[in-house]
CHARMM-style PDB file with segment names, atoms N, HN, CA, C and O in Angstrom:
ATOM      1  N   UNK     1       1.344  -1.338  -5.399  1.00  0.00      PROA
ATOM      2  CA  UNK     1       2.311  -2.417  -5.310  1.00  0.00      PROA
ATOM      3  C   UNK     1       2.745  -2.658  -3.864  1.00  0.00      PROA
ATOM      4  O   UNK     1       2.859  -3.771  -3.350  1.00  0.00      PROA
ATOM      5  N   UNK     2       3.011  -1.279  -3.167  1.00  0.00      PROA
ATOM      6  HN  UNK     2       2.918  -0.376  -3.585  1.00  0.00      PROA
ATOM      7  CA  UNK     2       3.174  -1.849  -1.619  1.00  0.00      PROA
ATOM      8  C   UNK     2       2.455  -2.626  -0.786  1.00  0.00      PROA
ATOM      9  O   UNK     2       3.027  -3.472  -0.099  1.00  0.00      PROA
ATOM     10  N   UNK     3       1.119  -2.445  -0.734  1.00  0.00      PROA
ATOM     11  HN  UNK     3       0.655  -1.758  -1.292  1.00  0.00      PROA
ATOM     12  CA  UNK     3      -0.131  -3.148  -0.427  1.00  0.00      PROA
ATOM     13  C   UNK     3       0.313  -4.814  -0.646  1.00  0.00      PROA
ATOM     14  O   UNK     3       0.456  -5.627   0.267  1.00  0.00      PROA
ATOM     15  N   UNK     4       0.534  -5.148  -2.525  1.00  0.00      PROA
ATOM     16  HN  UNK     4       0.417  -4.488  -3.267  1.00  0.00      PROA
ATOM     17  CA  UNK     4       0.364  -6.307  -2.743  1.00  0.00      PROA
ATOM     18  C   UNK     4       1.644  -6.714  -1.897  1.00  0.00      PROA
ATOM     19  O   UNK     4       1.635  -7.677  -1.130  1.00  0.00      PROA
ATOM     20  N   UNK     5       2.787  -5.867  -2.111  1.00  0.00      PROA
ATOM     21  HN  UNK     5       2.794  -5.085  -2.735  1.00  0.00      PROA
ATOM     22  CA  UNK     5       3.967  -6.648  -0.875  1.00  0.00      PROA
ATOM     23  C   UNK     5       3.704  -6.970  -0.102  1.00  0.00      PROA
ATOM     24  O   UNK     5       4.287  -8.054  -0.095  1.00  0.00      PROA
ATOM     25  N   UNK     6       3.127  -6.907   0.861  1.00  0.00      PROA
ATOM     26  HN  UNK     6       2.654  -6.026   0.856  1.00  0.00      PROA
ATOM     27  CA  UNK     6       2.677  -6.617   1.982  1.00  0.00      PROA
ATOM     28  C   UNK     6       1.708  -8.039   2.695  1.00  0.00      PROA
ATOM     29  O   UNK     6       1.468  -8.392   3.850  1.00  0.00      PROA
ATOM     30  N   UNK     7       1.418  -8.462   1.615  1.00  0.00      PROA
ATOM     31  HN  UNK     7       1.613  -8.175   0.677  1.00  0.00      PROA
ATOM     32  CA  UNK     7       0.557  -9.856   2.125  1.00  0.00      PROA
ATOM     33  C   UNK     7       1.715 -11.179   2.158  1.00  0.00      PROA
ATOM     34  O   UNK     7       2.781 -11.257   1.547  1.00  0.00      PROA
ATOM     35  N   UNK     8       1.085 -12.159   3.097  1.00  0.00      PROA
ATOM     36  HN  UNK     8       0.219 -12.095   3.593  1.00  0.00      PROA
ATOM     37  CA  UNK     8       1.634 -13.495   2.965  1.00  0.00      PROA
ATOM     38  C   UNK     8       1.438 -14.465   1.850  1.00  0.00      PROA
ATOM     39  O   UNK     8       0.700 -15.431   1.660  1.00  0.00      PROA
ATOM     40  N   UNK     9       2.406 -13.826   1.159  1.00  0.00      PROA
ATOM     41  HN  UNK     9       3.006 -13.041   1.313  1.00  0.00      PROA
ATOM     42  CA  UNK     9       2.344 -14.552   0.008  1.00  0.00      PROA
ATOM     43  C   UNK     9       2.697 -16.102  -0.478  1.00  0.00      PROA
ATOM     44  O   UNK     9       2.118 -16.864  -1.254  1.00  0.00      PROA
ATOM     45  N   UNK    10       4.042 -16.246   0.413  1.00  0.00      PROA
ATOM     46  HN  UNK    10       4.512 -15.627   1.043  1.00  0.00      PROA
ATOM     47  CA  UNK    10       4.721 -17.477   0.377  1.00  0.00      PROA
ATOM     48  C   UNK    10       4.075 -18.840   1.084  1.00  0.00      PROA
ATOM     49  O   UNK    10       4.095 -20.005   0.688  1.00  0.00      PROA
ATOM     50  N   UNK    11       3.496 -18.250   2.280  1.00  0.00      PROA
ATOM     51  HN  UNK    11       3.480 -17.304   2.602  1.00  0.00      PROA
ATOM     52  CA  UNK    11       2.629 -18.921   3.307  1.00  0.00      PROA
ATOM     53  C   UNK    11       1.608 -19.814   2.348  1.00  0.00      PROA
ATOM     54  O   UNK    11       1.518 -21.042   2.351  1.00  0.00      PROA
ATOM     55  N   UNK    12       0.734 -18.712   1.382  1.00  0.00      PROA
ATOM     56  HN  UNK    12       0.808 -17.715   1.379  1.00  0.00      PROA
ATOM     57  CA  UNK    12      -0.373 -19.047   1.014  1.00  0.00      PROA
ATOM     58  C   UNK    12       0.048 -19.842  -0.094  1.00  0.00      PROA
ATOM     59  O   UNK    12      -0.565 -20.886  -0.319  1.00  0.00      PROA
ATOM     60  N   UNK    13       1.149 -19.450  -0.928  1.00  0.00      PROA
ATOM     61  HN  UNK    13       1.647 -18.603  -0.746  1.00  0.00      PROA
ATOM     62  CA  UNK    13       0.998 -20.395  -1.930  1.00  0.00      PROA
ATOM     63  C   UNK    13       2.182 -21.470  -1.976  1.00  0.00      PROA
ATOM     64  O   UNK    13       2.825 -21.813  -2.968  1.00  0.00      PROA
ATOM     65  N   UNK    14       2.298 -21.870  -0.792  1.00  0.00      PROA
ATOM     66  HN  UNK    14       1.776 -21.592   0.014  1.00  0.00      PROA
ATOM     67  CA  UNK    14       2.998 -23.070  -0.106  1.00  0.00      PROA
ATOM     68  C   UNK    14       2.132 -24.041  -0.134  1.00  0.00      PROA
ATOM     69  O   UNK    14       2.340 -25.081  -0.759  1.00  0.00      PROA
ATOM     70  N   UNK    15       1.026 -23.798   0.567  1.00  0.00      PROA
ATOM     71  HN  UNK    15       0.857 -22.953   1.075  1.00  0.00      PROA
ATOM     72  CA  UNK    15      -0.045 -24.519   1.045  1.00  0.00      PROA
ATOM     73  C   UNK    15      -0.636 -24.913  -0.319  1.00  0.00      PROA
ATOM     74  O   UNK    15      -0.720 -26.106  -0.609  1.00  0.00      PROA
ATOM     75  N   UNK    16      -0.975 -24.123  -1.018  1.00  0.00      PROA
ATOM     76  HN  UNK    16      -0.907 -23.153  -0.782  1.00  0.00      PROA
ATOM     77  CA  UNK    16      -1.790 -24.310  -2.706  1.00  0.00      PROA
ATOM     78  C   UNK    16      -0.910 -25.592  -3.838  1.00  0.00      PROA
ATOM     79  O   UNK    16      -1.289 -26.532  -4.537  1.00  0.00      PROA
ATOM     80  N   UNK    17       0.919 -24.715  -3.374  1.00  0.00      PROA
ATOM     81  HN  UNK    17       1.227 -23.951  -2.807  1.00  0.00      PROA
ATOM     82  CA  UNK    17       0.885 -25.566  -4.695  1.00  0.00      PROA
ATOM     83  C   UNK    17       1.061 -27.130  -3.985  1.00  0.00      PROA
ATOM     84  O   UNK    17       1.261 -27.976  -4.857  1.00  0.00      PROA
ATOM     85  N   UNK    18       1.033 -27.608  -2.791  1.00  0.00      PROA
ATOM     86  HN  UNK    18       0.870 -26.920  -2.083  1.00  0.00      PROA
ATOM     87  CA  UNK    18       1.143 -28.487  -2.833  1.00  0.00      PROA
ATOM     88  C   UNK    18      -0.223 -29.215  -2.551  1.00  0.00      PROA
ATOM     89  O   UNK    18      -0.099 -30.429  -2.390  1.00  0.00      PROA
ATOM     90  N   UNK    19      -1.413 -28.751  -2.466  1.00  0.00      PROA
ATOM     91  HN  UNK    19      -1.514 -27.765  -2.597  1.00  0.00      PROA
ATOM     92  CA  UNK    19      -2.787 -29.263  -2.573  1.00  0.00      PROA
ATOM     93  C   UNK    19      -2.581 -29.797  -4.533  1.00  0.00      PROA
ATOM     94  O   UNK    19      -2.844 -30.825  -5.156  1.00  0.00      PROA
ATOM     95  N   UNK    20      -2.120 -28.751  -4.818  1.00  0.00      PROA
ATOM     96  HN  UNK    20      -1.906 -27.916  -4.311  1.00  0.00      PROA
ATOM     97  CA  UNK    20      -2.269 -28.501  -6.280  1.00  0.00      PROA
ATOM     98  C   UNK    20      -1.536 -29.956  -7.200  1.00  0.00      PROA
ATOM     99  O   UNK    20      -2.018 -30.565  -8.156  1.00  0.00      PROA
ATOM    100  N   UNK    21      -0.152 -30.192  -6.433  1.00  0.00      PROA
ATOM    101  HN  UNK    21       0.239 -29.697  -5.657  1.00  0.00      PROA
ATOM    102  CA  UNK    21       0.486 -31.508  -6.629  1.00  0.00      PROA
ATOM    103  C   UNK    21      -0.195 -32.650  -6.311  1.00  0.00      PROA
ATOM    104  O   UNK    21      -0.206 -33.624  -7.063  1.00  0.00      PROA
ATOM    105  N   UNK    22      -0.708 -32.618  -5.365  1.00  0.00      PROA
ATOM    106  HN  UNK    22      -0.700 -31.827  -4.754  1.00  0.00      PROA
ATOM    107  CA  UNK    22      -1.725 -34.207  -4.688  1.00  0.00      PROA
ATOM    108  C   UNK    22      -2.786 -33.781  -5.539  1.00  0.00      PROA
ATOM    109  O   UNK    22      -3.620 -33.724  -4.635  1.00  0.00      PROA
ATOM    110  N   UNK    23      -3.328 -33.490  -6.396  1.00  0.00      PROA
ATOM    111  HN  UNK    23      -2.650 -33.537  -7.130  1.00  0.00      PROA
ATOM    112  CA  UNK    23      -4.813 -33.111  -7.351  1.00  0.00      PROA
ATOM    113  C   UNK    23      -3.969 -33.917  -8.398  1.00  0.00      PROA
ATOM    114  O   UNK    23      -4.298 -35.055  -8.733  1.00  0.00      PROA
ATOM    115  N   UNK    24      -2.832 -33.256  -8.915  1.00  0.00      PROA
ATOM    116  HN  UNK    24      -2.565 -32.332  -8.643  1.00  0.00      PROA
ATOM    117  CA  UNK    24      -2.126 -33.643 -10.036  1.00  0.00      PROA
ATOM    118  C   UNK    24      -1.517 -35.445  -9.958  1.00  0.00      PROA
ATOM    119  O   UNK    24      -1.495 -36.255 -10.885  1.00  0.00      PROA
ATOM    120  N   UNK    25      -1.149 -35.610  -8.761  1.00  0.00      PROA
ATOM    121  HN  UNK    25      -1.166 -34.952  -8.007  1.00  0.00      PROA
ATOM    122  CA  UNK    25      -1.331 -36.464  -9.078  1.00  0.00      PROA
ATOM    123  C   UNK    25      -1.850 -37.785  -8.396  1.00  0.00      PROA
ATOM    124  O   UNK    25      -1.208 -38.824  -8.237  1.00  0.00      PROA
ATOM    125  N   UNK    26      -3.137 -37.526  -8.031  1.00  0.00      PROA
ATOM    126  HN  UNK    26      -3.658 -36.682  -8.160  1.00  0.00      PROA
ATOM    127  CA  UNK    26      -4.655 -38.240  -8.281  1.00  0.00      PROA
ATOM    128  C   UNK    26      -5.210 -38.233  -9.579  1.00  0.00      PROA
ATOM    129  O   UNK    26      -6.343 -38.697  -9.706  1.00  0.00      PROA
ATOM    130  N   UNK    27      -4.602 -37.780 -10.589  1.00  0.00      PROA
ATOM    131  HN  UNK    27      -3.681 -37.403 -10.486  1.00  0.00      PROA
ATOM    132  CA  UNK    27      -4.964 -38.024 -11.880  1.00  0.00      PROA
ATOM    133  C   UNK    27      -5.332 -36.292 -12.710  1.00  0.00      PROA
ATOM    134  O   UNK    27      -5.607 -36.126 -13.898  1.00  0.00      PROA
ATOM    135  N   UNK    28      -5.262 -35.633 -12.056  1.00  0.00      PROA
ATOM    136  HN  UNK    28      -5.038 -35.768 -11.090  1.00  0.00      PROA
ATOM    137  CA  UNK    28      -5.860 -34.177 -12.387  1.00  0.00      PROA
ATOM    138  C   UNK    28      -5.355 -33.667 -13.542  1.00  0.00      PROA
ATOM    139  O   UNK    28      -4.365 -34.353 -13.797  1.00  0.00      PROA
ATOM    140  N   UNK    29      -5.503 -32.800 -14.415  1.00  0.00      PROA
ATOM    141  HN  UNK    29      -6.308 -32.242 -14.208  1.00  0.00      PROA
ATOM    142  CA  UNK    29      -4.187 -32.106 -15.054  1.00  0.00      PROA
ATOM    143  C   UNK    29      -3.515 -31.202 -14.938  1.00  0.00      PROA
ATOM    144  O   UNK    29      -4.388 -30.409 -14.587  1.00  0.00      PROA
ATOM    145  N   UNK    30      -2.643 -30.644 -14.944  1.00  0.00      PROA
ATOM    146  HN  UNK    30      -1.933 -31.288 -15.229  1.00  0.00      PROA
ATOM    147  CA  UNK    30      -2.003 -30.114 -14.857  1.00  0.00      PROA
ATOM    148  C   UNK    30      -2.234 -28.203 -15.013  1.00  0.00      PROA
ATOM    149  O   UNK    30      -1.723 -27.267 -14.398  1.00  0.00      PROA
ATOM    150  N   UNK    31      -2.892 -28.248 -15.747  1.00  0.00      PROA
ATOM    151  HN  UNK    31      -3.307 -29.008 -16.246  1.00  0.00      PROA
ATOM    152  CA  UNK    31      -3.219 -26.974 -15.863  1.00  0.00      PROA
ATOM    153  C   UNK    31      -4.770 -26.593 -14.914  1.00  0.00      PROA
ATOM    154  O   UNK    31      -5.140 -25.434 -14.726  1.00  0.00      PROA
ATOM    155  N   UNK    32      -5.476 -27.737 -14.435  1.00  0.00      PROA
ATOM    156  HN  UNK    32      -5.175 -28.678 -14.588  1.00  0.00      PROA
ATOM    157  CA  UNK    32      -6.732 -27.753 -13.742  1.00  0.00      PROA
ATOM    158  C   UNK    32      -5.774 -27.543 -11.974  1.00  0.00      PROA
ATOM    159  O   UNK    32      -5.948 -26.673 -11.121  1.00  0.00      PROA
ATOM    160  N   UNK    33      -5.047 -28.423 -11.977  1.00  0.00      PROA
ATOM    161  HN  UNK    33      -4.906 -29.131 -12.670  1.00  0.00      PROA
ATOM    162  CA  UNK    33      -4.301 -28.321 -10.575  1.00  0.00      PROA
ATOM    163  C   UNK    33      -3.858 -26.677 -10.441  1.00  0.00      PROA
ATOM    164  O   UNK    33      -4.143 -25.896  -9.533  1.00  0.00      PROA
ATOM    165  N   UNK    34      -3.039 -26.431 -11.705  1.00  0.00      PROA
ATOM    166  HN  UNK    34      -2.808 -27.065 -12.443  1.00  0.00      PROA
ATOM    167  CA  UNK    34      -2.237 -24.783 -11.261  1.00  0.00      PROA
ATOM    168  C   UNK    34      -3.652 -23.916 -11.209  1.00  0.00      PROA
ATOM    169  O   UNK    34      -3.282 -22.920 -10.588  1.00  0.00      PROA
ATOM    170  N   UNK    35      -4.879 -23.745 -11.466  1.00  0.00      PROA
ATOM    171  HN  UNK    35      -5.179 -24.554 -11.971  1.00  0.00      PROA
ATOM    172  CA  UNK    35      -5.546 -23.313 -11.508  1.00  0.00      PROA
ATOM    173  C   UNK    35      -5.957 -23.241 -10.026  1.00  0.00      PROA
ATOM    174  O   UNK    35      -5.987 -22.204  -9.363  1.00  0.00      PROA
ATOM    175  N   UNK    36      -6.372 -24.889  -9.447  1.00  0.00      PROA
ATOM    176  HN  UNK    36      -6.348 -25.732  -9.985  1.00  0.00      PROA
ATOM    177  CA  UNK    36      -6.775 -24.497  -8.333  1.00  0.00      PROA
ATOM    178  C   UNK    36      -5.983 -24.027  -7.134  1.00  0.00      PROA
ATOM    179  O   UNK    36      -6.462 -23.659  -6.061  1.00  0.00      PROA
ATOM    180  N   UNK    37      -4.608 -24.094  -7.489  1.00  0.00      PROA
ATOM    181  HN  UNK    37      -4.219 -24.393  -8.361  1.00  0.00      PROA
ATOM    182  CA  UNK    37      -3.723 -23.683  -6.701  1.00  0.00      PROA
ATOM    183  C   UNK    37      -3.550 -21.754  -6.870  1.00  0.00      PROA
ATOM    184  O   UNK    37      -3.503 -21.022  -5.881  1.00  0.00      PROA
ATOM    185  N   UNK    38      -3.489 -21.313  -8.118  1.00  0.00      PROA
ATOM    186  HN  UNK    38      -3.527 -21.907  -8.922  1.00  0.00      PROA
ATOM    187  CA  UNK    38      -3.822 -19.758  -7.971  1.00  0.00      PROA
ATOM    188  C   UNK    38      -5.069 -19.695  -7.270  1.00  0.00      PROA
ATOM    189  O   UNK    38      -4.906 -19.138  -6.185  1.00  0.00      PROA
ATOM    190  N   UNK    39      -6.040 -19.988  -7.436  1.00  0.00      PROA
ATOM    191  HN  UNK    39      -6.172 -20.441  -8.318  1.00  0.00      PROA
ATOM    192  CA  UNK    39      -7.231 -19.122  -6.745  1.00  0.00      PROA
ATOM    193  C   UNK    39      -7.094 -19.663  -4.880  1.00  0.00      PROA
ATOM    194  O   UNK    39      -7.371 -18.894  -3.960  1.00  0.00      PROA
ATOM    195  N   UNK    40      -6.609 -21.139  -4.673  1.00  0.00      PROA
ATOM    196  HN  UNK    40      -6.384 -21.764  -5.420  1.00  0.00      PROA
ATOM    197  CA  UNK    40      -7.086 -21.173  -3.386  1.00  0.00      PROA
ATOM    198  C   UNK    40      -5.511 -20.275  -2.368  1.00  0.00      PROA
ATOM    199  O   UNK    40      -5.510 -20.197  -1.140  1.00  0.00      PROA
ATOM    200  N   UNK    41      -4.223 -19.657  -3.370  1.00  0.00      PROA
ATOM    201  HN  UNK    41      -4.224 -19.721  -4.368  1.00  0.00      PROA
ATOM    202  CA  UNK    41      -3.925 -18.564  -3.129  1.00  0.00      PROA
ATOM    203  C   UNK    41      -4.572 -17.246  -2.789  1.00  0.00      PROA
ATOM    204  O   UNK    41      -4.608 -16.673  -1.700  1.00  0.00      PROA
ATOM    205  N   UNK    42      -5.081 -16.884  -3.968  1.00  0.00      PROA
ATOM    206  HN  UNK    42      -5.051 -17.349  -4.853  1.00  0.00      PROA
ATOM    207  CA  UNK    42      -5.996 -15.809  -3.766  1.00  0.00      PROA
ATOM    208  C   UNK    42      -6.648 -15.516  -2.759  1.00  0.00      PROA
ATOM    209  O   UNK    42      -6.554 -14.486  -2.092  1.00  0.00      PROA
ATOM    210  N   UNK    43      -7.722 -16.901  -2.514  1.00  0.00      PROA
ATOM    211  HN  UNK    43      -7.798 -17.738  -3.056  1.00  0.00      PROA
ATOM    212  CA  UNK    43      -8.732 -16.754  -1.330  1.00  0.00      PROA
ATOM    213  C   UNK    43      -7.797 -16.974  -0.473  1.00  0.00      PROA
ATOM    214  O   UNK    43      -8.005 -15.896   0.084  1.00  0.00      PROA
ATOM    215  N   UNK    44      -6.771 -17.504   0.258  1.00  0.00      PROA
ATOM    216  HN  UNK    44      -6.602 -18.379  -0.195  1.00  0.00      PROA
ATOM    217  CA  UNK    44      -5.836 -17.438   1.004  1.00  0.00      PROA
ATOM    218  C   UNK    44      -5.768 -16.185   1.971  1.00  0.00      PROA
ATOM    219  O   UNK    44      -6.019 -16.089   3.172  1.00  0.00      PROA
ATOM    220  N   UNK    45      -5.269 -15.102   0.874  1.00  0.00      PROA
ATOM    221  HN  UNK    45      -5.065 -15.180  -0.102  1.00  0.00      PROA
ATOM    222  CA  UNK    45      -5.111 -14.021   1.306  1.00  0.00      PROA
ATOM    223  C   UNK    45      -6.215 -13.250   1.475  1.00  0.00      PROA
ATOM    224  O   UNK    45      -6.346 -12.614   2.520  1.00  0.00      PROA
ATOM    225  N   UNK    46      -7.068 -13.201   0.573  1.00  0.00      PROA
ATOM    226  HN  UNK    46      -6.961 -13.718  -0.277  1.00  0.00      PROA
ATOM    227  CA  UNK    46      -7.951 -12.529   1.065  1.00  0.00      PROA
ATOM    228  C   UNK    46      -9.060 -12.555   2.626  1.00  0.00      PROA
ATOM    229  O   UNK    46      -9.581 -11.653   3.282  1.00  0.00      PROA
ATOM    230  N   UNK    47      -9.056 -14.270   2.764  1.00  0.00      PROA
ATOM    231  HN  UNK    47      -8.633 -15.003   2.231  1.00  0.00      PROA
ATOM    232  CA  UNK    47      -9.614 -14.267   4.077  1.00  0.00      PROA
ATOM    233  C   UNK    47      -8.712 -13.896   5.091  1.00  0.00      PROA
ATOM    234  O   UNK    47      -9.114 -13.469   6.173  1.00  0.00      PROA
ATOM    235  N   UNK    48      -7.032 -14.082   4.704  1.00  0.00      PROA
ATOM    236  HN  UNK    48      -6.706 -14.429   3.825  1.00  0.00      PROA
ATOM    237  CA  UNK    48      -6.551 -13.511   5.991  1.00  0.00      PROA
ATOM    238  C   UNK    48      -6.461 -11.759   6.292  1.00  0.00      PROA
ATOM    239  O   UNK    48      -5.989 -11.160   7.258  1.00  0.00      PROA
ATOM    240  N   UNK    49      -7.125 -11.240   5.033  1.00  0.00      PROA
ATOM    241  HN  UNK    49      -7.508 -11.727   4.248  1.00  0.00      PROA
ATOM    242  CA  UNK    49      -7.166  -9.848   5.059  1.00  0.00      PROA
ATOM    243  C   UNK    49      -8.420  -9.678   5.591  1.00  0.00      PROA
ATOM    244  O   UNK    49      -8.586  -8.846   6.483  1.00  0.00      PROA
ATOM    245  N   UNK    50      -9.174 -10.231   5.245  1.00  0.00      PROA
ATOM    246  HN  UNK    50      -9.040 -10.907   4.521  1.00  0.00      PROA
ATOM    247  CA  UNK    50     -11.015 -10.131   6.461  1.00  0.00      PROA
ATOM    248  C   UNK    50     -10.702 -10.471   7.527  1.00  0.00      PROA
ATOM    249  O   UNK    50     -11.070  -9.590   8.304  1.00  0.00      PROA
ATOM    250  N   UNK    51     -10.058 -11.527   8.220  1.00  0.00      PROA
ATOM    251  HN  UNK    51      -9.759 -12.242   7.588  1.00  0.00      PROA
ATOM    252  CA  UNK    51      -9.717 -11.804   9.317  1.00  0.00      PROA
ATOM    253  C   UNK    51      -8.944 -10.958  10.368  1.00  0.00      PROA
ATOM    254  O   UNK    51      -9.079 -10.966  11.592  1.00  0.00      PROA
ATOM    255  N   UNK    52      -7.888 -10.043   9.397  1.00  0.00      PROA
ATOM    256  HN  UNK    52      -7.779 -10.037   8.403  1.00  0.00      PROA
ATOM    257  CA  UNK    52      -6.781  -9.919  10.353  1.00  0.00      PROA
ATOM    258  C   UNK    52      -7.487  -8.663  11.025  1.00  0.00      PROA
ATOM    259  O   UNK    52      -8.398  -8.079  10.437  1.00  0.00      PROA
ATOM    260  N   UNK    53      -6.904  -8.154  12.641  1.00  0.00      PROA
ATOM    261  HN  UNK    53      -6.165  -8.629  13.118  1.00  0.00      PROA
ATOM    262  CA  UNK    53      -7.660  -7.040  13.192  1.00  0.00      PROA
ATOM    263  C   UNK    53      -6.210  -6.175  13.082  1.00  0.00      PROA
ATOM    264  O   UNK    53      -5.114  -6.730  13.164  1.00  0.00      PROA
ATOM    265  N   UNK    54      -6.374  -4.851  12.902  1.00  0.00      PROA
ATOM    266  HN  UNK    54      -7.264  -4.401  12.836  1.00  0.00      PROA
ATOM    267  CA  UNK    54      -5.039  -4.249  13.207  1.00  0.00      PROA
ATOM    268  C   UNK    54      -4.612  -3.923  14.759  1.00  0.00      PROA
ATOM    269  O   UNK    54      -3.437  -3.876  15.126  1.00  0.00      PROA
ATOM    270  N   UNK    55      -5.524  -3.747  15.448  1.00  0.00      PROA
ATOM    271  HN  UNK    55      -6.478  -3.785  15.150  1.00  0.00      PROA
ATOM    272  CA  UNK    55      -5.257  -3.118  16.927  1.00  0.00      PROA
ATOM    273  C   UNK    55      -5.057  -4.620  17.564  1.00  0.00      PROA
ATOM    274  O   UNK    55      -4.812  -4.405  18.751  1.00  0.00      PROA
ATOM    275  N   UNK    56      -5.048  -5.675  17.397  1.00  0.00      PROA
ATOM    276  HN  UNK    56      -5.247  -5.849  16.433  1.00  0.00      PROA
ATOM    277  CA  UNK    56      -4.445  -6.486  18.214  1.00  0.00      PROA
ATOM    278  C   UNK    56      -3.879  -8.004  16.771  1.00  0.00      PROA
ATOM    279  O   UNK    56      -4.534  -9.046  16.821  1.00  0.00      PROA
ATOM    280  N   UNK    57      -3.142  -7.935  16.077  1.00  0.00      PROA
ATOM    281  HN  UNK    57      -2.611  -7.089  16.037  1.00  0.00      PROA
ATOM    282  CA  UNK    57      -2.574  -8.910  14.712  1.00  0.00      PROA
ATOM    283  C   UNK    57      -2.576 -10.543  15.391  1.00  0.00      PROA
ATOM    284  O   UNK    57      -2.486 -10.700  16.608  1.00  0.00      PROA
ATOM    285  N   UNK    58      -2.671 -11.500  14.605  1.00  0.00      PROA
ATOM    286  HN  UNK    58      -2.745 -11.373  13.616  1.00  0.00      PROA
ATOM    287  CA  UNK    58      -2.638 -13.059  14.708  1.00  0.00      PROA
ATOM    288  C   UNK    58      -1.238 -12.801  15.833  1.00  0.00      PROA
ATOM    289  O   UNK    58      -1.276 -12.783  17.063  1.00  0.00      PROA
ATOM    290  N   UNK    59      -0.039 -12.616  14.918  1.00  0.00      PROA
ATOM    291  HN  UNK    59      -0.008 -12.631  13.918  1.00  0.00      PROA
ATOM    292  CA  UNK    59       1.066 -12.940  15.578  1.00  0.00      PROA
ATOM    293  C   UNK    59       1.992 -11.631  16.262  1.00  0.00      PROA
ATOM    294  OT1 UNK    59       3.027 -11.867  16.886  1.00  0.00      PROA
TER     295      UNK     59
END
């Protein structure tokens, strides 16, 4: 559980749910939008966990 604390969580799914709203409404549904908004969370974090270096961090 510390681990999962530990990521940018809010960052990532800031960005999602509001991709997720402009899908929804371009006509999408609703449950297809929250969908793509969890996973492009997911991948969110996970590329910033491939990305990040520890001996020198983004910020």
């Amino acid at each position: 559980m510390r681990k999962m604390a530990s990521y940018d969580w809010l960052s990532s799914g800031t960005g999602a749910v509001l991709c997720a709203g402009f899908f929804h409404w371009r006509g999408q549904s609703v449950g297809t939008a929250l969908g793509v908004a969890c996973v492009a969370t997911i991948a969110s974090v996970v590329i910033e966990e491939l990305l990040e270096d520890r001996d020198q961090p983004w910020v």
